[in-house]
C-alpha positions, 0 to 999 in steps of 0.5 A: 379083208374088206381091204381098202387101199388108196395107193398113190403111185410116185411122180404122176399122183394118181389115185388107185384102189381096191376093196373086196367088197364086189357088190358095192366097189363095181360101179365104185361106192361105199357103204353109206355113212348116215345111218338112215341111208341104205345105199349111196346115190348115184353121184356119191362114188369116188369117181364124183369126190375126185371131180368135185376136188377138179382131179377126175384126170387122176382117177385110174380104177377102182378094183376089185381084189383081195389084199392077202393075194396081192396083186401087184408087180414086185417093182411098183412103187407108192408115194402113200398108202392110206387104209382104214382096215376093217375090225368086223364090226360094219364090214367083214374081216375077209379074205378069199378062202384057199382049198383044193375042189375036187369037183369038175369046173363046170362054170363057163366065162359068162356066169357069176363067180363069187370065189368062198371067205374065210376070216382074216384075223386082225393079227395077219391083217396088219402083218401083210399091211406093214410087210406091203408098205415096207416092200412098195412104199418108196424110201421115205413114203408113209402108210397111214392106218387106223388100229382099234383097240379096247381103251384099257389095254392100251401101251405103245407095246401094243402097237404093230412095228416092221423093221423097214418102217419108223411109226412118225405119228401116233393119236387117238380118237375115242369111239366109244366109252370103252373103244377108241382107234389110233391113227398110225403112220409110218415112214419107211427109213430102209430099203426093204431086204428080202427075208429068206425065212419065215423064222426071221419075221420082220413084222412085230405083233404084241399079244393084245393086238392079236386078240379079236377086237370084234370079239371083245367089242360085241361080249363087253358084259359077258364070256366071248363066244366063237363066231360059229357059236354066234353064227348058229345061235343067230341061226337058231333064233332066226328058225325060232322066229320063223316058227313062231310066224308060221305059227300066228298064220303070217307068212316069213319073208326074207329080208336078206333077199330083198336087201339084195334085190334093192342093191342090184336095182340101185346098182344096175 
């Protein structure tokens, strides 16, 4: 996913995170917040909110990972993890796509390597949230998440569950008429035992939280289509539009190109 993860390791408190998001977690910086705003300001990262708070001594990294690979060692512990997953409506649902190339590697150390996504469905995206707290959060250490969800489905049954970890906390803030998120914390009562098969899952998901929120969020007045069959009707609207430029003289311009070459300037 666009995995953010703020982990808090125990006794010394320091602040570490990771999101996969490459372009705009290199220098550490997020997506602007107000809606006019393109990009952050160079004094908006998370390097300068721990300097206003006077805890810059704490700041560790910012990495760049994908959290459906973990990439911590088996025996590190966490006081808190505070995430708030992404539900592919600003950001993607993405996790580094896993398949065999035939082809010779040809890249060398010093080119650019930006690894192919595949989707990362709400369902295995809590899973693996829920089965990471249980297995690094100390006994008694919390995880703190958000769950979007549509306001009419709503029960507790809905809500994700783990075996090693006690939900504690559980309200809600609407977003909009129809959509509303819930800010879940769990606590982990039990050390975490290892299972020693996929059938003995330890991690509960109710249908409804499986369902695609961005899916439902994006068709709320008509029938659900797939994202291919989003992908490529937005494709073929762009080719219409381009046509229909070239058509009245004008000359099409590629936008995502430019938004790109904006971002590296501000960046570099």
């Amino acid at each position: 996913m666009h995995s953010s993860v703020f982990l808090w390791p125990t006794r010394q408190w320091y602040v570490m995170g990771t999101w996969f998001l490459i372009r705009l977690w290199a220098p550490a910086r997020c997506w602007p917040s107000r809606i006019t705003q393109k990009v952050r300001d160079k004094d908006e990262s998370i390097r300068a909110n721990l300097q206003q708070y006077g805890c810059a001594d704490r700041y560790m990294d910012v990495l760049v990972a994908d959290f459906s690979n973990p990439l911590w060692h088996r025996r590190i512990t966490f006081d808190s993890i505070i995430t708030d997953p992404p539900y592919g409506i600003r950001e993607a649902t993405e996790k580094v796509e896993n398949k065999f190339n035939p082809k010779e590697n040809t890249r060398t150390a010093a080119m650019a390597h930006y690894p192919s996504t595949s989707h990362y469905s709400l369902q295995h995206l809590y899973a693996d949230l829920l089965q990471f707290g249980a297995t690094h959060l100390k006994l008694g250490g919390r995880l703190v998440c958000w769950l979007p969800f549509h306001r009419e489905d709503y029960s507790e049954a809905m809500l994700p569950q783990h075996t090693h970890l006690r939900l504690v906390a559980n309200s809600e803030q609407q977003l909009t008429g129809n959509t509303a998120r819930r800010l879940l914390t769990y606590e982990k009562h039990m050390e975490y035992i290892e299972v020693t098969s996929s059938s003995d899952s330890v991690t509960q998901l109710a249908a409804s939280s499986a369902q695609e929120f961005r899916d439902r969020y994006f068709n709320a007045n008509g029938a659900l289509e797939s994202r291919q069959e989003r992908r490529m009707r937005k494709a073929a609207l762009r080719e219409q539009g381009r046509q229909e430029m070239e058509m009245r003289g004008k000359t099409p311009s590629d936008g995502r190109a430019k938004k790109c070459d904006l971002n590296k300037a501000r960046f570099n």
